[in-house]
N, CA and C atoms as an extended XYZ file, in Angstrom:
369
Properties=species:S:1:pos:R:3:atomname:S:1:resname:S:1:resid:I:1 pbc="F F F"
N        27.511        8.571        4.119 N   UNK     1
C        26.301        8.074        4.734 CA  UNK     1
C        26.654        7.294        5.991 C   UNK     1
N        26.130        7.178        7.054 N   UNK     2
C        26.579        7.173        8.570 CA  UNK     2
C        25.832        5.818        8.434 C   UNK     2
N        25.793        4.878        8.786 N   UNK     3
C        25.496        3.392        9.407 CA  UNK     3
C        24.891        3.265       10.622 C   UNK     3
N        23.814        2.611       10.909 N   UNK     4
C        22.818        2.614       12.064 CA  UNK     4
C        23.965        2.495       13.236 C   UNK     4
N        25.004        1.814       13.145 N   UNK     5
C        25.615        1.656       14.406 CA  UNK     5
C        26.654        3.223       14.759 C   UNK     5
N        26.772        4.081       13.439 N   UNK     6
C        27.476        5.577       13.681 CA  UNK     6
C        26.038        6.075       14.149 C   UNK     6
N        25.257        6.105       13.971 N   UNK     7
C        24.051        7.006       14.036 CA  UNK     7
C        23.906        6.900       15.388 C   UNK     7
N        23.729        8.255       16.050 N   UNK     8
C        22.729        8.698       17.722 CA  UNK     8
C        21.485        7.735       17.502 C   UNK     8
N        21.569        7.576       19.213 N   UNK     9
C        20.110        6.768       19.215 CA  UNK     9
C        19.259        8.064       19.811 C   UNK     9
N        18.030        7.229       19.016 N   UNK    10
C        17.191        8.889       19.759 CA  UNK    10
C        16.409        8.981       21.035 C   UNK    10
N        16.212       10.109       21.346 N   UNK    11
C        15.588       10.131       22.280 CA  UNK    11
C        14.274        9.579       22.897 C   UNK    11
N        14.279        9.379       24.428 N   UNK    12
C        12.845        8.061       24.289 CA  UNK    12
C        11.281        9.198       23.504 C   UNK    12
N        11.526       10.493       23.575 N   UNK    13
C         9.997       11.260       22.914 CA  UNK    13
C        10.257       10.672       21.502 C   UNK    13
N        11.341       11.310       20.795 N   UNK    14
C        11.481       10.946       19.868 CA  UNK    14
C        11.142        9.538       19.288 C   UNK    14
N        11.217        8.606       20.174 N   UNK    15
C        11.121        7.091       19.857 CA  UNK    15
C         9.265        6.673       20.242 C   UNK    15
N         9.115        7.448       20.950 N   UNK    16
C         7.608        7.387       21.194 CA  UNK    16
C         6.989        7.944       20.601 C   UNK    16
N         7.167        9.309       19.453 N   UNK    17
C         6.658       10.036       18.511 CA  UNK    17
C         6.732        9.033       17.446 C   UNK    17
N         7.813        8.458       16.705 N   UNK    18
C         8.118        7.569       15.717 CA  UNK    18
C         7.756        6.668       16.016 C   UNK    18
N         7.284        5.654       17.503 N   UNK    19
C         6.529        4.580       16.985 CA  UNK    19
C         4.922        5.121       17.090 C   UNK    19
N         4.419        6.020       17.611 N   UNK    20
C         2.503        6.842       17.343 CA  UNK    20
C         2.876        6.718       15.556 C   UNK    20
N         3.918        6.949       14.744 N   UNK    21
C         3.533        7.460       13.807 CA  UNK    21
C         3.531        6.287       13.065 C   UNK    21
N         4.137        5.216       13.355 N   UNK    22
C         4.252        3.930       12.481 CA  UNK    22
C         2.859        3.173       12.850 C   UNK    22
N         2.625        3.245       14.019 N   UNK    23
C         1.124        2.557       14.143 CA  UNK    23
C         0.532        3.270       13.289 C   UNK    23
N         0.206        4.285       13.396 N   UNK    24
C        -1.051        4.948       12.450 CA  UNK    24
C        -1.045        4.769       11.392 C   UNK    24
N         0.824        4.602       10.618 N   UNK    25
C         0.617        4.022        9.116 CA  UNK    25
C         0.143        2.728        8.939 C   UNK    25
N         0.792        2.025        9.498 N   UNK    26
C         0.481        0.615        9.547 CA  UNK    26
C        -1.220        0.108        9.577 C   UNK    26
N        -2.012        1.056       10.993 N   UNK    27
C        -3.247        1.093       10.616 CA  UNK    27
C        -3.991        1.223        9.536 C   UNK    27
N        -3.361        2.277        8.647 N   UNK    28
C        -3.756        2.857        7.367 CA  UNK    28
C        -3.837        2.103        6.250 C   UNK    28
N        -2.397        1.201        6.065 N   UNK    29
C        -2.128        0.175        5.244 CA  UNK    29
C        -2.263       -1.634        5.637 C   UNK    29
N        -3.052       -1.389        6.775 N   UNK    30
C        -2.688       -3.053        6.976 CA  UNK    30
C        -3.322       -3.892        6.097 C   UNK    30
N        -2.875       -4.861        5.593 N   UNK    31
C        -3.583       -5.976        4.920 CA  UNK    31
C        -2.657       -6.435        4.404 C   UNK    31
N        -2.930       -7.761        3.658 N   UNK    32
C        -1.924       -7.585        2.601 CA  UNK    32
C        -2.325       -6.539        0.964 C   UNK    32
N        -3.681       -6.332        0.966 N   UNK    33
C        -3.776       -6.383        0.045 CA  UNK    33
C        -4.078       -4.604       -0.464 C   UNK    33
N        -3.642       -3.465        0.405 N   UNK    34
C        -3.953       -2.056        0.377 CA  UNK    34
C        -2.985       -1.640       -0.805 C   UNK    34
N        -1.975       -1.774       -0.266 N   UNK    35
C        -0.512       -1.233       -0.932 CA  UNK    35
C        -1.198       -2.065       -2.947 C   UNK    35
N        -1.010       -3.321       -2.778 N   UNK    36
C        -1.096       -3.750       -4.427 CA  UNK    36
C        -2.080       -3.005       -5.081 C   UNK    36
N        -3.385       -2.876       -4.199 N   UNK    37
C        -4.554       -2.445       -4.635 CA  UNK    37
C        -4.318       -0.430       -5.272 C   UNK    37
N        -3.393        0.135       -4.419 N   UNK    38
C        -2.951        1.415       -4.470 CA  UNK    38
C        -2.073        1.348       -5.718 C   UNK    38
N        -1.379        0.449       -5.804 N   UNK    39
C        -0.310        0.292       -7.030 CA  UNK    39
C        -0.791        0.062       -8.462 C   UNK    39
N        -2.012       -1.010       -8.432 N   UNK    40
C        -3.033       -1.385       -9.493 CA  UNK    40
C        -3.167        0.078      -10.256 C   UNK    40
N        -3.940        0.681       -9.142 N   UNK    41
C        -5.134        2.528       -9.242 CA  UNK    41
C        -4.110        3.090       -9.539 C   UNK    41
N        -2.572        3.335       -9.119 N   UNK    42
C        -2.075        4.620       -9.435 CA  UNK    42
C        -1.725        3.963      -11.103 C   UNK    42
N        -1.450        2.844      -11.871 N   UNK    43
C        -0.884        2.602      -13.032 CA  UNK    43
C        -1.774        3.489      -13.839 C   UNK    43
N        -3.030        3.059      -13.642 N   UNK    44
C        -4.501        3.931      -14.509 CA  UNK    44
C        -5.801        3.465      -13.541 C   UNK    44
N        -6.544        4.349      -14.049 N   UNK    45
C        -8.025        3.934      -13.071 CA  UNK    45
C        -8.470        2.852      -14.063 C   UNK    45
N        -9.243        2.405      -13.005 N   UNK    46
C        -9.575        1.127      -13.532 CA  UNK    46
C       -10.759        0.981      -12.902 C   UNK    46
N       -12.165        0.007      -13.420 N   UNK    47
C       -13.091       -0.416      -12.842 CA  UNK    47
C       -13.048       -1.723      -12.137 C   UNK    47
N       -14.020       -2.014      -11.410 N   UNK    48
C       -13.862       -3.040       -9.971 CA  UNK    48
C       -13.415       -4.588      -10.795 C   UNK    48
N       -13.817       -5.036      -11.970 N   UNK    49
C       -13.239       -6.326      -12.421 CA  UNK    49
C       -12.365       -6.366      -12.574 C   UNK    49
N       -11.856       -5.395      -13.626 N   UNK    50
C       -10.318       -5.042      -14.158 CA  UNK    50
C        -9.284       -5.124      -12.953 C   UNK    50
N        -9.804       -4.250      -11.863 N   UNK    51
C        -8.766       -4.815      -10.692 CA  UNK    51
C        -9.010       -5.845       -9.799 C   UNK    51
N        -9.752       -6.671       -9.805 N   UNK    52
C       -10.005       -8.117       -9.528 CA  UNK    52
C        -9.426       -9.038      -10.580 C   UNK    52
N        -9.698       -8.750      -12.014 N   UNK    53
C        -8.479       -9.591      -12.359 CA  UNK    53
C        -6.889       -9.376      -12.309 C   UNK    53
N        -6.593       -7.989      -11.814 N   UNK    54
C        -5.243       -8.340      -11.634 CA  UNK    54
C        -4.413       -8.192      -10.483 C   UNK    54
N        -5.372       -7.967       -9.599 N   UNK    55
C        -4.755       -8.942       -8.332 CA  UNK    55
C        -5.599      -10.059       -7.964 C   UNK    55
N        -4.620      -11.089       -8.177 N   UNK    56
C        -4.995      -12.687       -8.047 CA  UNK    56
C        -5.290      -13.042       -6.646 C   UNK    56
N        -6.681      -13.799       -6.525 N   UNK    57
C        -6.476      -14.338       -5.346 CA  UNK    57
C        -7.134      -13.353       -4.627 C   UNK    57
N        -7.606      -11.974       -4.583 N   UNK    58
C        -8.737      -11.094       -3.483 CA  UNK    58
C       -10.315      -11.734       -4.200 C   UNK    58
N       -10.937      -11.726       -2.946 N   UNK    59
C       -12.412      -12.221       -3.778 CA  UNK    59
C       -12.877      -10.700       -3.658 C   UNK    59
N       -14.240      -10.523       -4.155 N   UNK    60
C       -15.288       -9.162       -4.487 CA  UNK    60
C       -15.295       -8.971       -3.310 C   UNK    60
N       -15.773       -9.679       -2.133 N   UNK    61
C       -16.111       -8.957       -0.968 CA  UNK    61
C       -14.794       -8.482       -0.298 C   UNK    61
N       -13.967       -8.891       -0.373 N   UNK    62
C       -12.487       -8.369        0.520 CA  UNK    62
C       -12.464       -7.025       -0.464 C   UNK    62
N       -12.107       -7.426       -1.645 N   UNK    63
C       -12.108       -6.368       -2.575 CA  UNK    63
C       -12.619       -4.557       -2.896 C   UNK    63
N       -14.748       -5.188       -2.283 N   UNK    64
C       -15.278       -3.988       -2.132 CA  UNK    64
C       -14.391       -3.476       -0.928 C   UNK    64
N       -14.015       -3.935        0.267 N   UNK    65
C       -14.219       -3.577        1.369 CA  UNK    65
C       -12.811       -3.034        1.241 C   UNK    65
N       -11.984       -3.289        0.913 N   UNK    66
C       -10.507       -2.919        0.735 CA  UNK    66
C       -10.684       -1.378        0.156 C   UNK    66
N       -11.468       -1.491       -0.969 N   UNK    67
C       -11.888       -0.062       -1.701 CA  UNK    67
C       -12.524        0.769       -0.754 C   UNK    67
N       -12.839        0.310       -0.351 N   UNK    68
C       -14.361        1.737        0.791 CA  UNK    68
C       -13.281        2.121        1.666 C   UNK    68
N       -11.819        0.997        2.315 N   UNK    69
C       -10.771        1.750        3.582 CA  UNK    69
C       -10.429        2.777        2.730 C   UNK    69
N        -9.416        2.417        1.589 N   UNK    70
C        -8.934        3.080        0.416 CA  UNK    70
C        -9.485        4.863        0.356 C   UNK    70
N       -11.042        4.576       -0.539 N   UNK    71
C       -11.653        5.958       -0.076 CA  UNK    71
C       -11.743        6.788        0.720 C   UNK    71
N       -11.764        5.612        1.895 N   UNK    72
C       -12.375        6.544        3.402 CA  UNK    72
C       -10.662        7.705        3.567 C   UNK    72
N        -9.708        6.910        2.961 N   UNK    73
C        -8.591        7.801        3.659 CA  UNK    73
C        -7.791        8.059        2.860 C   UNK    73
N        -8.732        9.121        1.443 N   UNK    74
C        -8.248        9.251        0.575 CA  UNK    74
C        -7.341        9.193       -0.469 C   UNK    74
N        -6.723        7.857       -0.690 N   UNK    75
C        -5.836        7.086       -1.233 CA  UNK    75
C        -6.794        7.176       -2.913 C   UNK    75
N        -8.014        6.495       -3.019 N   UNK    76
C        -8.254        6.948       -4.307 CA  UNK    76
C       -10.035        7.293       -4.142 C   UNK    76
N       -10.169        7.349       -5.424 N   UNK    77
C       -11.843        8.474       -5.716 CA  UNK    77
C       -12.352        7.700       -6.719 C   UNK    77
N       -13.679        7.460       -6.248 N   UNK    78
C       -14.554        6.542       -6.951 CA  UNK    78
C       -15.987        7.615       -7.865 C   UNK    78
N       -15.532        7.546       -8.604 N   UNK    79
C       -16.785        8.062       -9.819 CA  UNK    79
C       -17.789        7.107      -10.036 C   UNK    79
N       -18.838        7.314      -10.275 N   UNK    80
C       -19.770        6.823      -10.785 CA  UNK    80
C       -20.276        7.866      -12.148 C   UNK    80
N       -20.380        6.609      -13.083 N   UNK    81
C       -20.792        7.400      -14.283 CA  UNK    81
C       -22.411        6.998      -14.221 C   UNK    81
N       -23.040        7.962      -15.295 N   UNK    82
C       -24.475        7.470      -15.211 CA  UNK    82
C       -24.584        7.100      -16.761 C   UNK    82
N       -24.057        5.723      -17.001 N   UNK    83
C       -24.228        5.231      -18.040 CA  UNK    83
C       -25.072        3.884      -18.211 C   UNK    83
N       -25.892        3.321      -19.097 N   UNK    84
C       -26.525        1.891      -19.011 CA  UNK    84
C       -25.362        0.991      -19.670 C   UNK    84
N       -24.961       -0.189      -18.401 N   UNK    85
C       -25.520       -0.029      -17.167 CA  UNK    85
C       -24.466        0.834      -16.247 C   UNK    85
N       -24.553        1.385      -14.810 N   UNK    86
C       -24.262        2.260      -14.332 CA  UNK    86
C       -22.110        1.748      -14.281 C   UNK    86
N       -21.217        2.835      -14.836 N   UNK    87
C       -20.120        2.658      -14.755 CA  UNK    87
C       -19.348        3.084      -13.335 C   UNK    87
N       -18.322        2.444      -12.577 N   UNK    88
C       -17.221        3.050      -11.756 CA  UNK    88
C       -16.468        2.975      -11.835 C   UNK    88
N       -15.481        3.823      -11.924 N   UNK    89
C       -14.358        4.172      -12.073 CA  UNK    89
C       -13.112        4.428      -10.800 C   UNK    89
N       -12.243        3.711      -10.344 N   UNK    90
C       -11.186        3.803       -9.029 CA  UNK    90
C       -10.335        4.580       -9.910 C   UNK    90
N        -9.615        5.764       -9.421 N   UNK    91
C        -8.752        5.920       -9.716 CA  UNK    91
C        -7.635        6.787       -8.728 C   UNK    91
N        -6.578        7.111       -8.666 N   UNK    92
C        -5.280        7.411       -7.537 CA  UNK    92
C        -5.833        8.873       -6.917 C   UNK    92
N        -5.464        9.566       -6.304 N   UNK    93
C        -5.422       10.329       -6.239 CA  UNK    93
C        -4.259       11.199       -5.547 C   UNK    93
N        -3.806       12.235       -5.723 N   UNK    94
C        -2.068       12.769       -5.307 CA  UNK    94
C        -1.924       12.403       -4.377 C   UNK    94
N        -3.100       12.235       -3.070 N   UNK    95
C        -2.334       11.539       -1.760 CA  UNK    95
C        -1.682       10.351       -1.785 C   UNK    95
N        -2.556        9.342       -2.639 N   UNK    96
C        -1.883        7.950       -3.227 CA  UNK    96
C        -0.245        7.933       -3.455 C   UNK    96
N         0.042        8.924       -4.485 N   UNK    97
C         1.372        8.890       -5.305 CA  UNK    97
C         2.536        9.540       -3.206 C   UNK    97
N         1.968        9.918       -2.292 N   UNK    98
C         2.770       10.088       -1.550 CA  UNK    98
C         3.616        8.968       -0.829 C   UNK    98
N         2.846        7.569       -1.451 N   UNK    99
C         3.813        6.502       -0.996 CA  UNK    99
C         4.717        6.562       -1.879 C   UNK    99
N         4.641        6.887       -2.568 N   UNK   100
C         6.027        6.286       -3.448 CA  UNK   100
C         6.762        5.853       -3.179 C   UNK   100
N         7.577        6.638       -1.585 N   UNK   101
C         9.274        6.348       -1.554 CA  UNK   101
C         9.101        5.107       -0.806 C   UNK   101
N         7.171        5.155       -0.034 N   UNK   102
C         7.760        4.154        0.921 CA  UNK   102
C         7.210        2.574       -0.171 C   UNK   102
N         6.760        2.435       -0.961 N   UNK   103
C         6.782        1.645       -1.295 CA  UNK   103
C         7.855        1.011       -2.504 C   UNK   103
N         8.552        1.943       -2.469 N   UNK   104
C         9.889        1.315       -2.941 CA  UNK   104
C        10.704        1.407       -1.927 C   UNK   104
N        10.868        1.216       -1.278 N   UNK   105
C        11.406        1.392        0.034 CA  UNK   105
C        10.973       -0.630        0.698 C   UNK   105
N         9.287       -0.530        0.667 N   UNK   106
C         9.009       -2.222        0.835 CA  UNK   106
C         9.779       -2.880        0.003 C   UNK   106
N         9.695       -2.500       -1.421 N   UNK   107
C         9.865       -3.243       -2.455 CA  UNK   107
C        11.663       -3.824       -2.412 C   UNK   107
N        12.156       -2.626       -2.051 N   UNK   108
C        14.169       -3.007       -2.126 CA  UNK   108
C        13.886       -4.097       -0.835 C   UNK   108
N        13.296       -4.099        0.442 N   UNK   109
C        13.601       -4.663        1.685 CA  UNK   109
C        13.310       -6.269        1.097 C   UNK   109
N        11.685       -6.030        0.445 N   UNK   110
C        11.223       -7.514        0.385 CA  UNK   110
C        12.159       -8.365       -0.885 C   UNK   110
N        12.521       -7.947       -1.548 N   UNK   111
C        13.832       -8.102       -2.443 CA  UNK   111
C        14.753       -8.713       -1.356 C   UNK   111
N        15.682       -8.254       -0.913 N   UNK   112
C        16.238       -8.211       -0.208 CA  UNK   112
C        16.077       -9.595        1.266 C   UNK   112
N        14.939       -9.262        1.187 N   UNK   113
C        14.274      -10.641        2.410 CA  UNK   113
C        14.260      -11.549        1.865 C   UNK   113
N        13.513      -11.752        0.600 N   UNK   114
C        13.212      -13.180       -0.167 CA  UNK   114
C        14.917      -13.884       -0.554 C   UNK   114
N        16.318      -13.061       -0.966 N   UNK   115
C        17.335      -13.516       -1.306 CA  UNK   115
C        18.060      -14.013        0.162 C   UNK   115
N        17.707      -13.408        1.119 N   UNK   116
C        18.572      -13.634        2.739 CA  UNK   116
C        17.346      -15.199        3.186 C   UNK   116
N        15.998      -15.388        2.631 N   UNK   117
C        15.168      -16.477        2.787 CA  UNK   117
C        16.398      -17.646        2.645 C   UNK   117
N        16.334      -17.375        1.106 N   UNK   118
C        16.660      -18.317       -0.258 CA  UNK   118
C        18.002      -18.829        0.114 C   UNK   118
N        18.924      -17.798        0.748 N   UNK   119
C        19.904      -18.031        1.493 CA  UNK   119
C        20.421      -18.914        2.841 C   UNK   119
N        19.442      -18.795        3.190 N   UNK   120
C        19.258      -19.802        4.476 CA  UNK   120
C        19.152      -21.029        4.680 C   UNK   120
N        18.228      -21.445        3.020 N   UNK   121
C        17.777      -22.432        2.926 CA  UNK   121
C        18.707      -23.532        1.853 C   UNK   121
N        19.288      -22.313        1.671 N   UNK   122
C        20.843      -23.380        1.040 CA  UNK   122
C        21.811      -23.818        2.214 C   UNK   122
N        21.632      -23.741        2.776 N   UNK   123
C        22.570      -23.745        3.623 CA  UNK   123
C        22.344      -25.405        4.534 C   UNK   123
Protein backbone atom coordinates (compact mmCIF):
# COMPACT_ATOMS: atom_id res chain seq x y z
CA UNK A 1 0.00 0.00 0.00
CA UNK A 2 1.72 3.31 -1.30
CA UNK A 3 1.57 6.34 1.35
CA UNK A 4 0.12 9.77 0.38
CA UNK A 5 3.67 11.03 0.11
CA UNK A 6 4.56 7.73 -2.66
CA UNK A 7 1.30 8.52 -4.29
CA UNK A 8 1.11 10.95 -7.79
CA UNK A 9 -0.51 14.08 -7.16
CA UNK A 10 -3.34 14.46 -9.44
CA UNK A 11 -4.13 16.34 -11.95
CA UNK A 12 -5.67 19.98 -11.49
CA UNK A 13 -9.25 18.31 -13.63
CA UNK A 14 -8.89 15.58 -11.62
CA UNK A 15 -8.66 17.73 -8.40
CA UNK A 16 -11.49 19.90 -9.62
CA UNK A 17 -13.69 16.81 -10.46
CA UNK A 18 -12.95 15.42 -6.78
CA UNK A 19 -13.54 18.55 -5.07
CA UNK A 20 -17.48 19.13 -7.44
CA UNK A 21 -17.84 15.71 -5.97
CA UNK A 22 -17.12 16.28 -2.25
CA UNK A 23 -19.24 19.44 -2.21
CA UNK A 24 -22.19 17.69 -3.45
CA UNK A 25 -21.67 15.00 -0.76
CA UNK A 26 -21.15 17.17 1.85
CA UNK A 27 -24.30 19.12 0.62
CA UNK A 28 -26.16 15.89 0.86
CA UNK A 29 -24.99 15.07 4.37
CA UNK A 30 -24.44 18.30 6.10
CA UNK A 31 -25.55 18.59 9.60
CA UNK A 32 -24.58 17.04 12.32
CA UNK A 33 -27.36 15.14 12.56
CA UNK A 34 -28.05 13.19 8.74
CA UNK A 35 -25.43 10.48 9.00
CA UNK A 36 -26.82 9.34 12.96
CA UNK A 37 -30.29 9.77 11.73
CA UNK A 38 -29.31 7.28 8.52
CA UNK A 39 -27.59 4.93 11.03
CA UNK A 40 -30.72 4.93 13.57
CA UNK A 41 -33.15 3.85 10.01
CA UNK A 42 -30.69 1.47 8.57
CA UNK A 43 -30.55 -0.67 12.29
CA UNK A 44 -34.60 -1.16 11.72
CA UNK A 45 -37.37 1.25 10.70
CA UNK A 46 -38.55 2.94 13.19
CA UNK A 47 -41.34 5.58 13.87
CA UNK A 48 -40.67 9.44 14.47
CA UNK A 49 -40.47 9.06 18.59
CA UNK A 50 -38.55 5.97 18.65
CA UNK A 51 -35.94 7.93 16.70
CA UNK A 52 -36.20 11.02 18.75
CA UNK A 53 -35.56 9.06 21.62
CA UNK A 54 -32.49 7.76 20.41
CA UNK A 55 -30.80 10.42 19.16
CA UNK A 56 -30.38 12.69 22.13
CA UNK A 57 -30.57 16.18 21.96
CA UNK A 58 -32.49 16.74 18.07
CA UNK A 59 -35.83 18.47 18.92
CA UNK A 60 -39.19 17.39 16.54
CA UNK A 61 -38.76 20.28 14.41
CA UNK A 62 -34.97 19.77 13.36
CA UNK A 63 -35.99 16.21 13.38
CA UNK A 64 -39.12 16.48 10.93
CA UNK A 65 -36.99 18.55 8.76
CA UNK A 66 -33.87 16.34 8.81
CA UNK A 67 -36.41 13.49 7.64
CA UNK A 68 -38.10 15.37 4.61
CA UNK A 69 -33.81 16.17 3.34
CA UNK A 70 -33.40 12.37 4.06
CA UNK A 71 -36.51 11.49 1.73
CA UNK A 72 -36.06 14.12 -0.69
CA UNK A 73 -32.65 12.25 -1.62
CA UNK A 74 -33.62 9.00 -1.15
CA UNK A 75 -31.69 7.85 1.81
CA UNK A 76 -34.98 6.47 3.42
CA UNK A 77 -39.02 5.92 2.65
CA UNK A 78 -41.67 6.99 4.75
CA UNK A 79 -44.96 4.82 4.87
CA UNK A 80 -47.88 5.84 6.22
CA UNK A 81 -50.12 3.23 7.56
CA UNK A 82 -53.87 3.85 7.74
CA UNK A 83 -54.29 2.76 11.17
CA UNK A 84 -56.27 4.62 14.33
CA UNK A 85 -54.41 6.67 15.02
CA UNK A 86 -52.60 7.18 11.65
CA UNK A 87 -48.97 5.11 11.83
CA UNK A 88 -45.30 6.13 10.09
CA UNK A 89 -42.92 4.23 9.52
CA UNK A 90 -38.87 5.59 8.40
CA UNK A 91 -37.17 3.05 7.17
CA UNK A 92 -33.41 2.65 4.98
CA UNK A 93 -33.52 2.16 1.83
CA UNK A 94 -30.45 0.35 -0.49
CA UNK A 95 -29.29 3.82 -1.39
CA UNK A 96 -28.85 4.41 2.44
CA UNK A 97 -26.70 1.12 3.00
CA UNK A 98 -24.27 2.85 0.07
CA UNK A 99 -22.59 4.77 2.85
CA UNK A 100 -21.36 2.18 4.51
CA UNK A 101 -17.70 2.40 3.66
CA UNK A 102 -17.92 6.01 4.05
CA UNK A 103 -19.23 5.99 7.29
CA UNK A 104 -16.87 3.75 8.67
CA UNK A 105 -14.45 5.42 7.10
CA UNK A 106 -15.86 8.82 9.53
CA UNK A 107 -16.06 6.52 12.23
CA UNK A 108 -11.99 5.05 12.15
CA UNK A 109 -10.95 9.05 11.44
CA UNK A 110 -13.19 10.43 14.37
CA UNK A 111 -11.67 7.61 16.57
CA UNK A 112 -8.65 8.49 15.63
CA UNK A 113 -9.20 12.49 16.11
CA UNK A 114 -10.70 12.25 19.56
CA UNK A 115 -7.23 10.02 20.74
CA UNK A 116 -4.66 12.72 18.74
CA UNK A 117 -7.38 15.51 20.86
CA UNK A 118 -6.79 13.59 24.16
CA UNK A 119 -3.22 13.58 23.20
CA UNK A 120 -2.52 17.04 23.02
CA UNK A 121 -4.04 17.78 25.96
CA UNK A 122 -1.72 15.69 27.99
CA UNK A 123 0.83 17.22 27.02
Amino acid sequence: MKTIEEQELPTKDECTGSLRNIIDALYVLNGKWKIALILSIIQSPKRFNEIKKEIEGISPKVLAKELKDLELNDFIKRTVHSTTPVSIIYEATEYSRTLKSVIRELSIWGQMHREKVKESMRK
